[in-house]
HTML snippet that shows the backbone in 3Dmol.js (N, CA, C, O; Angstrom):
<script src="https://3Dmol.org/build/3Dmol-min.js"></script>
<div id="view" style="width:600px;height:400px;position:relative"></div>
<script>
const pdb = `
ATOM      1  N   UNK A   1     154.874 217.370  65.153  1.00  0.00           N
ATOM      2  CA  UNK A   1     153.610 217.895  65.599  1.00  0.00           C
ATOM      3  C   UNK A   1     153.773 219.367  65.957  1.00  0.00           C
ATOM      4  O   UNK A   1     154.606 219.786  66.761  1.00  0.00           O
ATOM      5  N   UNK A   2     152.858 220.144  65.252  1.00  0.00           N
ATOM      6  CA  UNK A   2     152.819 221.428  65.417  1.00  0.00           C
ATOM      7  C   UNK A   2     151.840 222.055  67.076  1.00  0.00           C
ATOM      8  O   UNK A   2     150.795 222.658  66.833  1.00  0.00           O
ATOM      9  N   UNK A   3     152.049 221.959  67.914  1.00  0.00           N
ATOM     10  CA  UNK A   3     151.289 222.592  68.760  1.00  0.00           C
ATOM     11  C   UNK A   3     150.395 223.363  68.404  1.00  0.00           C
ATOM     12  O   UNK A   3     149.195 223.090  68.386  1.00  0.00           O
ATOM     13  N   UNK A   4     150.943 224.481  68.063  1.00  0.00           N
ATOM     14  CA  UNK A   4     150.334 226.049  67.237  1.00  0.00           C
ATOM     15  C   UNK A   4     149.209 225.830  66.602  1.00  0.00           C
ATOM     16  O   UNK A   4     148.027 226.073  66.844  1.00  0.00           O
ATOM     17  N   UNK A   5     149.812 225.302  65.705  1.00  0.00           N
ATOM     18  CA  UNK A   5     149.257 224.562  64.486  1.00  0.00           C
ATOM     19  C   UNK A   5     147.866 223.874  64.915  1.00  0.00           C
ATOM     20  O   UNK A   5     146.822 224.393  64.521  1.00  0.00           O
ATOM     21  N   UNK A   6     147.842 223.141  65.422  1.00  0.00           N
ATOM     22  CA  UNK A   6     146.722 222.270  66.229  1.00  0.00           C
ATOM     23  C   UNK A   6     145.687 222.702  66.736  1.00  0.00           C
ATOM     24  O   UNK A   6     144.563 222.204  66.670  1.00  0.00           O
ATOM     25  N   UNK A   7     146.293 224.426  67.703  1.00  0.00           N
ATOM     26  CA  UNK A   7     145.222 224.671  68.580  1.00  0.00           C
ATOM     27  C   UNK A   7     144.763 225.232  68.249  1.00  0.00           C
ATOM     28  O   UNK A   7     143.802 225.559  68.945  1.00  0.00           O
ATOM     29  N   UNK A   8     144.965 226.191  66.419  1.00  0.00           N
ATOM     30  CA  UNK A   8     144.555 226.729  65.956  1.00  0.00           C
ATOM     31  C   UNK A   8     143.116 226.396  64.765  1.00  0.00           C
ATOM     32  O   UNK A   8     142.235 227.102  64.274  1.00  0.00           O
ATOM     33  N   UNK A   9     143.534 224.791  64.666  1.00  0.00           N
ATOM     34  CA  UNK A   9     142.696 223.888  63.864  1.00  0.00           C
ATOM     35  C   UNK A   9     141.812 223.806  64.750  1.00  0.00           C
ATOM     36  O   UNK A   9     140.707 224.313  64.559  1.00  0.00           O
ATOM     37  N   UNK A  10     142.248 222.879  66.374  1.00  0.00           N
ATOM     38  CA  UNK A  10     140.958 223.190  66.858  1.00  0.00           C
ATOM     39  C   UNK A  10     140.166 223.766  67.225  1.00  0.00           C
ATOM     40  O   UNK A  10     139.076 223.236  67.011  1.00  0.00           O
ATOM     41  N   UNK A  11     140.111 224.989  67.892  1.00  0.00           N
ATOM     42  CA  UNK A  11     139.415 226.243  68.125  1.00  0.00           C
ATOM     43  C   UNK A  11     138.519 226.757  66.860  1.00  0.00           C
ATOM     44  O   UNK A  11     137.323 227.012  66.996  1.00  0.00           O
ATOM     45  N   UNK A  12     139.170 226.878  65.688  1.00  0.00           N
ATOM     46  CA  UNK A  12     138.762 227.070  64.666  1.00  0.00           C
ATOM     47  C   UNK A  12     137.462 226.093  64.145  1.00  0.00           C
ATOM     48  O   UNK A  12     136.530 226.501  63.452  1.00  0.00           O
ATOM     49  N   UNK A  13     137.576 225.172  64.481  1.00  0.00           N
ATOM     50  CA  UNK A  13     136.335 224.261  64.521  1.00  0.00           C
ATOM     51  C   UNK A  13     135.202 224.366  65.272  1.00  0.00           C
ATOM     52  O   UNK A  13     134.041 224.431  64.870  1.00  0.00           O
ATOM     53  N   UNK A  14     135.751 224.381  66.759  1.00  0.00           N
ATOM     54  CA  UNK A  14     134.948 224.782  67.772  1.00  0.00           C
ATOM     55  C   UNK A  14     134.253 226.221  67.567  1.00  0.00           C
ATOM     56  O   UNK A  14     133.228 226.344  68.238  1.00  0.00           O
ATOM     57  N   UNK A  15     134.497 227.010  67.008  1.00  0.00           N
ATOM     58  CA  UNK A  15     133.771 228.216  66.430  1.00  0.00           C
ATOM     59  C   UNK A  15     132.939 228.002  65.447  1.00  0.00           C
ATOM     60  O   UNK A  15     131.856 228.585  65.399  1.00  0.00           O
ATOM     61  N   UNK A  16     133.322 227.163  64.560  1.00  0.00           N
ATOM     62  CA  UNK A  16     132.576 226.779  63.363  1.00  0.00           C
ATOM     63  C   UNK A  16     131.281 226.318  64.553  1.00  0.00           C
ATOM     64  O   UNK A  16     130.499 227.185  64.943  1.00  0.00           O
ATOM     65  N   UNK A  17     131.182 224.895  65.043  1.00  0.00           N
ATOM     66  CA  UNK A  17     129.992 224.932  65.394  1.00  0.00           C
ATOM     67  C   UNK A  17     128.992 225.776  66.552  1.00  0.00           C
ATOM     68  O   UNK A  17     127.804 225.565  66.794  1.00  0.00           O
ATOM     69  N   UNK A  18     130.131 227.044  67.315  1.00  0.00           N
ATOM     70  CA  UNK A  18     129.090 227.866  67.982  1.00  0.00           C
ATOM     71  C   UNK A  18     128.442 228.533  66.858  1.00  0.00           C
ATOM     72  O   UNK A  18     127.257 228.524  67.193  1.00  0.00           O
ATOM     73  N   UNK A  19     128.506 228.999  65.934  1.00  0.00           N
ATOM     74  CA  UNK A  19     128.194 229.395  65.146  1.00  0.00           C
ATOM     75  C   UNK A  19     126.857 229.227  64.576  1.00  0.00           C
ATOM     76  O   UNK A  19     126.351 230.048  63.812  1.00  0.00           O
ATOM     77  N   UNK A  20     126.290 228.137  64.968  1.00  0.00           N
ATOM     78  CA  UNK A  20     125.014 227.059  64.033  1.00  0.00           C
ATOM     79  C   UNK A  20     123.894 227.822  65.233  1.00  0.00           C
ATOM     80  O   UNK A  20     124.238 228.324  66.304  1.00  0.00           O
ATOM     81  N   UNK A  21     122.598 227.734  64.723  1.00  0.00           N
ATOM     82  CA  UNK A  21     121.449 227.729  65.026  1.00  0.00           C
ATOM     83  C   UNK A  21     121.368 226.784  66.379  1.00  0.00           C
ATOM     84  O   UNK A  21     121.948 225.737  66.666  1.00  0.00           O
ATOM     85  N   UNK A  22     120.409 227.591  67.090  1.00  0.00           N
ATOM     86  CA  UNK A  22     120.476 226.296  67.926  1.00  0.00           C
ATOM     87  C   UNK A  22     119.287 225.206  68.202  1.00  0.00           C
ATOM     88  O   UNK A  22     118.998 224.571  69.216  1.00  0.00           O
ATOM     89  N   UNK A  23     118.748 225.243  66.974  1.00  0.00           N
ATOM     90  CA  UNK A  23     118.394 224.338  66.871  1.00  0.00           C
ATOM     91  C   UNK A  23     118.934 223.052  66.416  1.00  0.00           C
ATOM     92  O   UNK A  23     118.480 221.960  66.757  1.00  0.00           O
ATOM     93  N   UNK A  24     120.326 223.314  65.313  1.00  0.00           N
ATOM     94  CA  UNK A  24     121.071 222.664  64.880  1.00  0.00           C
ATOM     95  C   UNK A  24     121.833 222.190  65.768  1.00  0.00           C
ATOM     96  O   UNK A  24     122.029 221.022  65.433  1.00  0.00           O
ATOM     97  N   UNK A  25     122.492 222.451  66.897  1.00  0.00           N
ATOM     98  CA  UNK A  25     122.873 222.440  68.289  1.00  0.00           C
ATOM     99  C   UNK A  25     122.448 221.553  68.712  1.00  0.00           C
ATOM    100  O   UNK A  25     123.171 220.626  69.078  1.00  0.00           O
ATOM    101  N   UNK A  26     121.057 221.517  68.820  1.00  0.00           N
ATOM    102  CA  UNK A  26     120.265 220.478  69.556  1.00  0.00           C
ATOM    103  C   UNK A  26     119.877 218.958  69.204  1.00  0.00           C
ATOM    104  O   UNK A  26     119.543 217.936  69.804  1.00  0.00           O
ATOM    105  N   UNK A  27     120.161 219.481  67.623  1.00  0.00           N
ATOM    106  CA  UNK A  27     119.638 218.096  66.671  1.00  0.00           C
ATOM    107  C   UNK A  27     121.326 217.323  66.911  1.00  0.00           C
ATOM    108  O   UNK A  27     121.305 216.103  66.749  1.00  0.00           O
ATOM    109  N   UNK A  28     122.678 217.908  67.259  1.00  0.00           N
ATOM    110  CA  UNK A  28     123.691 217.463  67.293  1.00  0.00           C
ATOM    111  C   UNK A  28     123.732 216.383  68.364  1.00  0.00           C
ATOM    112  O   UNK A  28     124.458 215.390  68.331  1.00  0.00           O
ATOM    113  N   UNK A  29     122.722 216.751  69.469  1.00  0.00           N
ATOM    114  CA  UNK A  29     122.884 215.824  70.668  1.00  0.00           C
ATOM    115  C   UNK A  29     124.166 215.828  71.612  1.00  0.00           C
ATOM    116  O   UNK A  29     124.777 216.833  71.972  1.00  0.00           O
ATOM    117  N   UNK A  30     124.432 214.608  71.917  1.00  0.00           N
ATOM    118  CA  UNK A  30     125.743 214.636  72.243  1.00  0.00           C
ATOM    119  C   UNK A  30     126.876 213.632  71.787  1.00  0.00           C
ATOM    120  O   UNK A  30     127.698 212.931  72.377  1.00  0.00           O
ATOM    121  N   UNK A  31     126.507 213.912  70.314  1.00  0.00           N
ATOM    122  CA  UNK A  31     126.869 212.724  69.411  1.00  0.00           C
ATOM    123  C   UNK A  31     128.315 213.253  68.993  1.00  0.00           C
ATOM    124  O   UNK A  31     128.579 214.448  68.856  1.00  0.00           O
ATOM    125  N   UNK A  32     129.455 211.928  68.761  1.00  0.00           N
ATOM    126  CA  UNK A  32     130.391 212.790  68.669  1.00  0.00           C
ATOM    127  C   UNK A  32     130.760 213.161  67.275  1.00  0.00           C
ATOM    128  O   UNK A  32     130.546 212.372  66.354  1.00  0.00           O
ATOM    129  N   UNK A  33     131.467 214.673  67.022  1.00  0.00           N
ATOM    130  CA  UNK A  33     131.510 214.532  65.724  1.00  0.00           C
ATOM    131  C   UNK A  33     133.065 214.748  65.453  1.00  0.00           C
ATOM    132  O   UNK A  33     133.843 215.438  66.111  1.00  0.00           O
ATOM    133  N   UNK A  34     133.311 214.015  64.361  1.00  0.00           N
ATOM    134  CA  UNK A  34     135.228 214.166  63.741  1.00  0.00           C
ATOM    135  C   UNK A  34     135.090 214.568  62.198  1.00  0.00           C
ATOM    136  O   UNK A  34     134.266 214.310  61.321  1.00  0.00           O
ATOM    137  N   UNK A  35     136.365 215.376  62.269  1.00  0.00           N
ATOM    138  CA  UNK A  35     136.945 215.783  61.358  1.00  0.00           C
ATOM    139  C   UNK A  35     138.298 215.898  60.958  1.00  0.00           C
ATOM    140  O   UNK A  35     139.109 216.137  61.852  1.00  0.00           O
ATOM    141  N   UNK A  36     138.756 215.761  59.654  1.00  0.00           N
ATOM    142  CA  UNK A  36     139.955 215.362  59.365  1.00  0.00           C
ATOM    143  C   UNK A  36     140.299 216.886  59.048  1.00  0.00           C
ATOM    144  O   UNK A  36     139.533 217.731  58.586  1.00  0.00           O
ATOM    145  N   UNK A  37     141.739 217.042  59.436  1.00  0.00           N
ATOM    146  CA  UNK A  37     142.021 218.607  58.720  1.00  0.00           C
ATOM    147  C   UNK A  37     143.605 218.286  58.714  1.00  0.00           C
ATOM    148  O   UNK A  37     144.411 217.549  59.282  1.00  0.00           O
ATOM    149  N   UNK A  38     143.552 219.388  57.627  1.00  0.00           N
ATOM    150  CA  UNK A  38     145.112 219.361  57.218  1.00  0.00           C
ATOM    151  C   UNK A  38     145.863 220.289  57.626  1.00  0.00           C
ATOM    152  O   UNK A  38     145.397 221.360  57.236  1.00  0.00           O
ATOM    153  N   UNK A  39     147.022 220.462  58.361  1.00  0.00           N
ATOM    154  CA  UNK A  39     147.543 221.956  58.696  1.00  0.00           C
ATOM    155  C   UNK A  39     148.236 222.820  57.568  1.00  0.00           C
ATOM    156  O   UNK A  39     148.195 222.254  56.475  1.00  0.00           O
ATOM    157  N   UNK A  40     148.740 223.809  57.563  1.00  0.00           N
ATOM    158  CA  UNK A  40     149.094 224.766  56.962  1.00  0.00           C
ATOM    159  C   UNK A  40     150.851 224.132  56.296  1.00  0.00           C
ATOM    160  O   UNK A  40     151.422 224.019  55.211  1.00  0.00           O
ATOM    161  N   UNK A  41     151.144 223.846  57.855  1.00  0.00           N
ATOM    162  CA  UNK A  41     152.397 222.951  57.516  1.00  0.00           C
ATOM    163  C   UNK A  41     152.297 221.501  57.224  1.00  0.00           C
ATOM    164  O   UNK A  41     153.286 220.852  57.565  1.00  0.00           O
ATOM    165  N   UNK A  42     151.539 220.990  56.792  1.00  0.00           N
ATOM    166  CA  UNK A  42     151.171 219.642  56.293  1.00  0.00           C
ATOM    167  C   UNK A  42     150.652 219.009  57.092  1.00  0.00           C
ATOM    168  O   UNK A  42     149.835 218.300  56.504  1.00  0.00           O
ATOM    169  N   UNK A  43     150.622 218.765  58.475  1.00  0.00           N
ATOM    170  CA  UNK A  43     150.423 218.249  59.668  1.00  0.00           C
ATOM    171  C   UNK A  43     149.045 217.636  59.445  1.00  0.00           C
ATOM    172  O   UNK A  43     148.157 218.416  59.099  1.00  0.00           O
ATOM    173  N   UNK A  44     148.755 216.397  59.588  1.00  0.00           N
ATOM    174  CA  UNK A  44     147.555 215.867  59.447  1.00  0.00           C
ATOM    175  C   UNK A  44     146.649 215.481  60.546  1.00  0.00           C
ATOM    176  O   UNK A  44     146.835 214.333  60.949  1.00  0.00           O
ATOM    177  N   UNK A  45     145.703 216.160  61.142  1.00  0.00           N
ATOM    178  CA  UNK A  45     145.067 216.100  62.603  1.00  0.00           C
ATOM    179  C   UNK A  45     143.883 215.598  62.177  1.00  0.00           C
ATOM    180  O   UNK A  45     143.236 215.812  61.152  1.00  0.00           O
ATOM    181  N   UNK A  46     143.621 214.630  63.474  1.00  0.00           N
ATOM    182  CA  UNK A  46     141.807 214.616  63.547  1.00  0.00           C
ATOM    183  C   UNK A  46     141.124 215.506  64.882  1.00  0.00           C
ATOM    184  O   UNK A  46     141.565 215.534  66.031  1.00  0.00           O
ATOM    185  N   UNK A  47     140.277 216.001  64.505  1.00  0.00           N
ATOM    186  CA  UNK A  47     139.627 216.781  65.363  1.00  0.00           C
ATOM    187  C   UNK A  47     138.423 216.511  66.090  1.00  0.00           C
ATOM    188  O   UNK A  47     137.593 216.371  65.191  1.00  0.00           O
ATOM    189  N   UNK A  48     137.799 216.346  67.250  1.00  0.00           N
ATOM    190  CA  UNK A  48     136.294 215.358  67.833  1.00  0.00           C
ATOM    191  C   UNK A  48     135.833 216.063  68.714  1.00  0.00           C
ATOM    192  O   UNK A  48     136.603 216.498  69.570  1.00  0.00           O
ATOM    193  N   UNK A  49     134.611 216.342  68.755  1.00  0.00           N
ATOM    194  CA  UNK A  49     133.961 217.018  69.093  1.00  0.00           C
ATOM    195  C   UNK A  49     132.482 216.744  69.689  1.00  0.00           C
ATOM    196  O   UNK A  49     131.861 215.745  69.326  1.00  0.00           O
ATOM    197  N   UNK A  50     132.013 217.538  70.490  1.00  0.00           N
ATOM    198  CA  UNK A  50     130.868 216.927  71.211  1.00  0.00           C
ATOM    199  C   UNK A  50     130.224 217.831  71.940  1.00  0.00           C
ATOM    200  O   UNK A  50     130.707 218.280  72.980  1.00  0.00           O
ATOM    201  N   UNK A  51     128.836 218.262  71.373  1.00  0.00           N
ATOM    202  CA  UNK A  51     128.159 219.466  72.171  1.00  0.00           C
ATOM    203  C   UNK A  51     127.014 218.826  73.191  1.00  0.00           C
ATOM    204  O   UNK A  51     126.408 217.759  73.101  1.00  0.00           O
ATOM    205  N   UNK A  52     126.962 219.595  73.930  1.00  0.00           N
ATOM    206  CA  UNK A  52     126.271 219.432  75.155  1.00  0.00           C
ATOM    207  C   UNK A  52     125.444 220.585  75.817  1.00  0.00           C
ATOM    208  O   UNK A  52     126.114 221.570  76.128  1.00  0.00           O
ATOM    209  N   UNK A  53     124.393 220.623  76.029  1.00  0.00           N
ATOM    210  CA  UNK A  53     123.290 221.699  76.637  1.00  0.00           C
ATOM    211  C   UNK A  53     123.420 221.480  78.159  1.00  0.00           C
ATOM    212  O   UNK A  53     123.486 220.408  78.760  1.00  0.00           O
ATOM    213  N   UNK A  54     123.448 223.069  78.774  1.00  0.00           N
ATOM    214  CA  UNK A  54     123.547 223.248  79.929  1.00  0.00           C
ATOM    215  C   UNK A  54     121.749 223.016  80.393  1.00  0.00           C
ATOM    216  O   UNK A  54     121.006 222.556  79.526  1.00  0.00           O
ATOM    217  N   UNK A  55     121.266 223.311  81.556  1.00  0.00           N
ATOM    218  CA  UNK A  55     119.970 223.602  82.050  1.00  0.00           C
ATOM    219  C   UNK A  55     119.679 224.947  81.873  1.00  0.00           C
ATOM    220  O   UNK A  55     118.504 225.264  82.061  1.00  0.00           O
ATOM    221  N   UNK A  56     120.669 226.040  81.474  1.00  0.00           N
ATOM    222  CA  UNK A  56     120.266 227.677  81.545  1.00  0.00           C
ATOM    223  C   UNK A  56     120.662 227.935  79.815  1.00  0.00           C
ATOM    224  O   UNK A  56     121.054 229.060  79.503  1.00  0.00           O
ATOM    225  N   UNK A  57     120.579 227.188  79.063  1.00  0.00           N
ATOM    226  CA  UNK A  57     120.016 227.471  77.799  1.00  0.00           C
ATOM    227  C   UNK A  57     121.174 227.505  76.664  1.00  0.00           C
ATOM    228  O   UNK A  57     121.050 227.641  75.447  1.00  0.00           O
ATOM    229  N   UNK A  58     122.509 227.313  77.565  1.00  0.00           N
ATOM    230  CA  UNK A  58     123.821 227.360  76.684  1.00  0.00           C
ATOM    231  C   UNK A  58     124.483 226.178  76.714  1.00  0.00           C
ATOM    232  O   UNK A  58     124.201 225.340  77.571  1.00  0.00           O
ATOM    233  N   UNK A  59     125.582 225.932  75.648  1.00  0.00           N
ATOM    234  CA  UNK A  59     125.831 225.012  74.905  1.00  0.00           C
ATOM    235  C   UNK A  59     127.338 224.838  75.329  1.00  0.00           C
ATOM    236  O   UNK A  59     128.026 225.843  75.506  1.00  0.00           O
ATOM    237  N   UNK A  60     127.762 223.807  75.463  1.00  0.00           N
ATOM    238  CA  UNK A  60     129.100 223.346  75.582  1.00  0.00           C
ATOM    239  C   UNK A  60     129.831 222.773  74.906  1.00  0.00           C
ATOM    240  O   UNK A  60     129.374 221.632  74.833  1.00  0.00           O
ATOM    241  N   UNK A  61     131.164 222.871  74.049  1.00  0.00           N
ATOM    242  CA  UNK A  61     131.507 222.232  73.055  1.00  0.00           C
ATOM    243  C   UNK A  61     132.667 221.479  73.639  1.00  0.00           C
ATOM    244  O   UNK A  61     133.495 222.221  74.167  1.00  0.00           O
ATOM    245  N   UNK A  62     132.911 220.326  73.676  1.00  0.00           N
ATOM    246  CA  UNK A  62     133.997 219.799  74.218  1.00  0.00           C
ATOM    247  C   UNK A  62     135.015 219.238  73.286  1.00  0.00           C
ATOM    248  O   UNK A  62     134.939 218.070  72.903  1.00  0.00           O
ATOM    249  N   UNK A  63     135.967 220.047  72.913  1.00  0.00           N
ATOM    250  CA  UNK A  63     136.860 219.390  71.527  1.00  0.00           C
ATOM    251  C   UNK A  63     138.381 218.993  71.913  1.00  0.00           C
ATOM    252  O   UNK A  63     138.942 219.544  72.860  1.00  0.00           O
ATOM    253  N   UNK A  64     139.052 217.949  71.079  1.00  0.00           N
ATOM    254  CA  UNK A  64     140.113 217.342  71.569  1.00  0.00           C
ATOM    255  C   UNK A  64     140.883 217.281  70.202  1.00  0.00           C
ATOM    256  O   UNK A  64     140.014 217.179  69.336  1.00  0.00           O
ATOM    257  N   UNK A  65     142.210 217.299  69.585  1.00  0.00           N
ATOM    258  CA  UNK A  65     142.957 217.478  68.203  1.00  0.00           C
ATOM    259  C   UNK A  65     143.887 216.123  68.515  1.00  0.00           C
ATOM    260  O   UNK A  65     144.046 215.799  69.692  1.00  0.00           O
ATOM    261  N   UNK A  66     144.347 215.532  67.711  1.00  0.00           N
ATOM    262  CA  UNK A  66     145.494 214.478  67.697  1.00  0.00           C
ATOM    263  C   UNK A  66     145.529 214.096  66.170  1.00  0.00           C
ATOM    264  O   UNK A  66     144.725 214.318  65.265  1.00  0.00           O
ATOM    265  N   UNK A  67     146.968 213.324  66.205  1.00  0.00           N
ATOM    266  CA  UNK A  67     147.376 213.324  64.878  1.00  0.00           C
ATOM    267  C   UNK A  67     147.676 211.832  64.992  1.00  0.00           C
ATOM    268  O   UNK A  67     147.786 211.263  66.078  1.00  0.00           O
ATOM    269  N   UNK A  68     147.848 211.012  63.375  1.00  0.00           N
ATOM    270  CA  UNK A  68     148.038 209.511  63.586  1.00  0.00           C
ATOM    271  C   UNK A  68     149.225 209.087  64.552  1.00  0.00           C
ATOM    272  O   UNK A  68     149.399 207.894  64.802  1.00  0.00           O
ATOM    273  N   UNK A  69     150.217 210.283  65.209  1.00  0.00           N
ATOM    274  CA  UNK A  69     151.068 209.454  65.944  1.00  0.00           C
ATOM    275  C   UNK A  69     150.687 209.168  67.628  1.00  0.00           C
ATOM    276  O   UNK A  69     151.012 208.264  68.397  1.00  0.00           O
ATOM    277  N   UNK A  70     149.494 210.902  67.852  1.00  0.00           N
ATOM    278  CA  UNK A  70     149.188 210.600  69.026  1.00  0.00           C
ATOM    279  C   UNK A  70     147.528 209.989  69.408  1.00  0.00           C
ATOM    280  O   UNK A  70     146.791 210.275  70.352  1.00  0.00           O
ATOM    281  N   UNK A  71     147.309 208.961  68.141  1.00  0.00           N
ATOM    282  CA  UNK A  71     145.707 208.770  68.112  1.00  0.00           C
ATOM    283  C   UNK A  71     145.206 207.689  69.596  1.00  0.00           C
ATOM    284  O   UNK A  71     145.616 206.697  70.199  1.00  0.00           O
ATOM    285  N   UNK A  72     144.144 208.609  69.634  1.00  0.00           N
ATOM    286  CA  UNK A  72     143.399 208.144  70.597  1.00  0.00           C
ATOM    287  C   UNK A  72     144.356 208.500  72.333  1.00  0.00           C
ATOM    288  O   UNK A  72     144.330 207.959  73.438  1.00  0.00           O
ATOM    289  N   UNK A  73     145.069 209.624  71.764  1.00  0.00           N
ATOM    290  CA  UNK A  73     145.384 210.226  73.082  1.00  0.00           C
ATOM    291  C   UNK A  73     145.586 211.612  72.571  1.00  0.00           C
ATOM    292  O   UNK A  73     146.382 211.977  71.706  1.00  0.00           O
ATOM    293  N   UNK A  74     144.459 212.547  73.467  1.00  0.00           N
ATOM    294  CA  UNK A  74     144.865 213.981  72.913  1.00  0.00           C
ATOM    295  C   UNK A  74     145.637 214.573  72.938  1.00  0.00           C
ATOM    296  O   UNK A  74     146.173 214.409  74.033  1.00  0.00           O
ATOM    297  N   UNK A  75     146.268 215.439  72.247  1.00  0.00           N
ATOM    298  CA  UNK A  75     147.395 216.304  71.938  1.00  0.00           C
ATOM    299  C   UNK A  75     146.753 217.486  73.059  1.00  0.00           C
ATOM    300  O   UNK A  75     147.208 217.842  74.147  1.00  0.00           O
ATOM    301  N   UNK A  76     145.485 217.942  72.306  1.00  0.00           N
ATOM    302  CA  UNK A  76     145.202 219.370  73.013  1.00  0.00           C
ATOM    303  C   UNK A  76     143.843 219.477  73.101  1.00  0.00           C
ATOM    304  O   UNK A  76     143.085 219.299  72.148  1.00  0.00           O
ATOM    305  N   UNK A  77     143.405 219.849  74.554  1.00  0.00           N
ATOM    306  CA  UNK A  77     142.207 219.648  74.639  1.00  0.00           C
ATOM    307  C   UNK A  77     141.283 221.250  74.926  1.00  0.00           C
ATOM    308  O   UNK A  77     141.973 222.222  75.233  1.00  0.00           O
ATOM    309  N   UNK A  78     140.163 221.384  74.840  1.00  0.00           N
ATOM    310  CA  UNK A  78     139.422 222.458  75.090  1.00  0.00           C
ATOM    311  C   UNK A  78     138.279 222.360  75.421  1.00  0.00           C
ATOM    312  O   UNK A  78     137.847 221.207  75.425  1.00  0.00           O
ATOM    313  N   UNK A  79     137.513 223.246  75.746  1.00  0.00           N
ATOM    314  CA  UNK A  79     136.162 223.691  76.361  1.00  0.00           C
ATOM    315  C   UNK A  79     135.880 225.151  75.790  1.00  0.00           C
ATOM    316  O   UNK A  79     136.539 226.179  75.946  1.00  0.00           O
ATOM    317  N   UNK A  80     134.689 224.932  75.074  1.00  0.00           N
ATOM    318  CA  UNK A  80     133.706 226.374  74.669  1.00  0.00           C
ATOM    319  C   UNK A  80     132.587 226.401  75.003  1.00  0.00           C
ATOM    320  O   UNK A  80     131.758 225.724  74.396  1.00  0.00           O
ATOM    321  N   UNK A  81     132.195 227.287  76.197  1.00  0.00           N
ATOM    322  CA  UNK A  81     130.635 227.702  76.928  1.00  0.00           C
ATOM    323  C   UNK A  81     129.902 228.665  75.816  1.00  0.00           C
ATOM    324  O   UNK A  81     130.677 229.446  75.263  1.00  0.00           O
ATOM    325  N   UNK A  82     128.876 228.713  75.508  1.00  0.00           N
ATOM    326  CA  UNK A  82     128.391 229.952  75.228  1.00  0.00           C
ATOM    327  C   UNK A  82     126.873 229.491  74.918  1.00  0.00           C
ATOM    328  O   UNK A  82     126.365 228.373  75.009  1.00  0.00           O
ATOM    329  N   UNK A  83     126.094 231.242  74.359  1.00  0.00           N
ATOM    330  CA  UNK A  83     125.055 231.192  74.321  1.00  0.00           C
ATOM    331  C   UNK A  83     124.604 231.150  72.784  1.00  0.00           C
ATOM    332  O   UNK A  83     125.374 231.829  72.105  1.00  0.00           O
ATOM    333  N   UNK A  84     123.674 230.604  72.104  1.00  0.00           N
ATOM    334  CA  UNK A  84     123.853 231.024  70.927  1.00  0.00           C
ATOM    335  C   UNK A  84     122.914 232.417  70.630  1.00  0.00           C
ATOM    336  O   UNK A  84     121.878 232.827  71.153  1.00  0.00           O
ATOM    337  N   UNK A  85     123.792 232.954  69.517  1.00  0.00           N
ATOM    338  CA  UNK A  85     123.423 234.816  69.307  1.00  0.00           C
ATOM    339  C   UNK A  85     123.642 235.514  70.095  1.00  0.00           C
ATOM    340  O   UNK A  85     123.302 236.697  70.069  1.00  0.00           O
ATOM    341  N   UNK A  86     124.440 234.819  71.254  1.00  0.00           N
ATOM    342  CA  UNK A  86     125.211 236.469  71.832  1.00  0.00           C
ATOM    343  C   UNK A  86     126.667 236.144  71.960  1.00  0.00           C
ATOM    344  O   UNK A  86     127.001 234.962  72.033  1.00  0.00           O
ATOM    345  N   UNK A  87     127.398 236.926  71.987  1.00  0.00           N
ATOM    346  CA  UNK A  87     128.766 236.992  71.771  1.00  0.00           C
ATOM    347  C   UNK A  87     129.524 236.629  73.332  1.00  0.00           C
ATOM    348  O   UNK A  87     128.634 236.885  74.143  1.00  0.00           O
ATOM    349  N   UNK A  88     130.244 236.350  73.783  1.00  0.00           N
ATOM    350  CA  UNK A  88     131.142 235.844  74.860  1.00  0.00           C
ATOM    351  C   UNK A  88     132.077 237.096  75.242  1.00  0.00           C
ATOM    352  O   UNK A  88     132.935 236.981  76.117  1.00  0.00           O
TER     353      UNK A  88
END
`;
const viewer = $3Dmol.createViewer("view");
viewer.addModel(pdb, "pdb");
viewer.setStyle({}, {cartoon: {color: "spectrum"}});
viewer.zoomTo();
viewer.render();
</script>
């Protein structure tokens, strides 16, 4: 298991969806979403994810990475606040 590797997959995701409209944001709910990704060094991670609206108009992404050896216990976890269309 690549650490590096990982936190770079996940973050990288977690940007992908600040990225979206927020209306698209909103239609996400707080439904969770996964994705399979492959690392650079072969490393095979799943990635899960789950946005959430504050009361002051910004969005919370709560994402977690693990691989089939550490499934269903996260490797590496994160938090992304922001607003959508303005920069952090």
């Amino acid at each position: 298991m690549d650490r590096s590797e990982a936190y770079a997959l996940l973050t990288e995701e977690m940007a992908r969806l600040s990225r979206l409209a927020p209306d698209e944001l909103k239609a996400l709910g707080e439904t969770s979403i996964e994705v399979d990704r492959q690392g650079a060094g072969g490393g095979s991670y799943r990635v899960e994810m789950t946005v959430e609206q504050t009361e002051g108009g910004r969005f919370v992404v709560l994402g977690r990475i693990h691989d089939n050896d550490t499934y269903r216990f996260s490797l590496l976890e994160e938090r992304l606040e922001f607003e959508p269309g303005k920069a952090d």
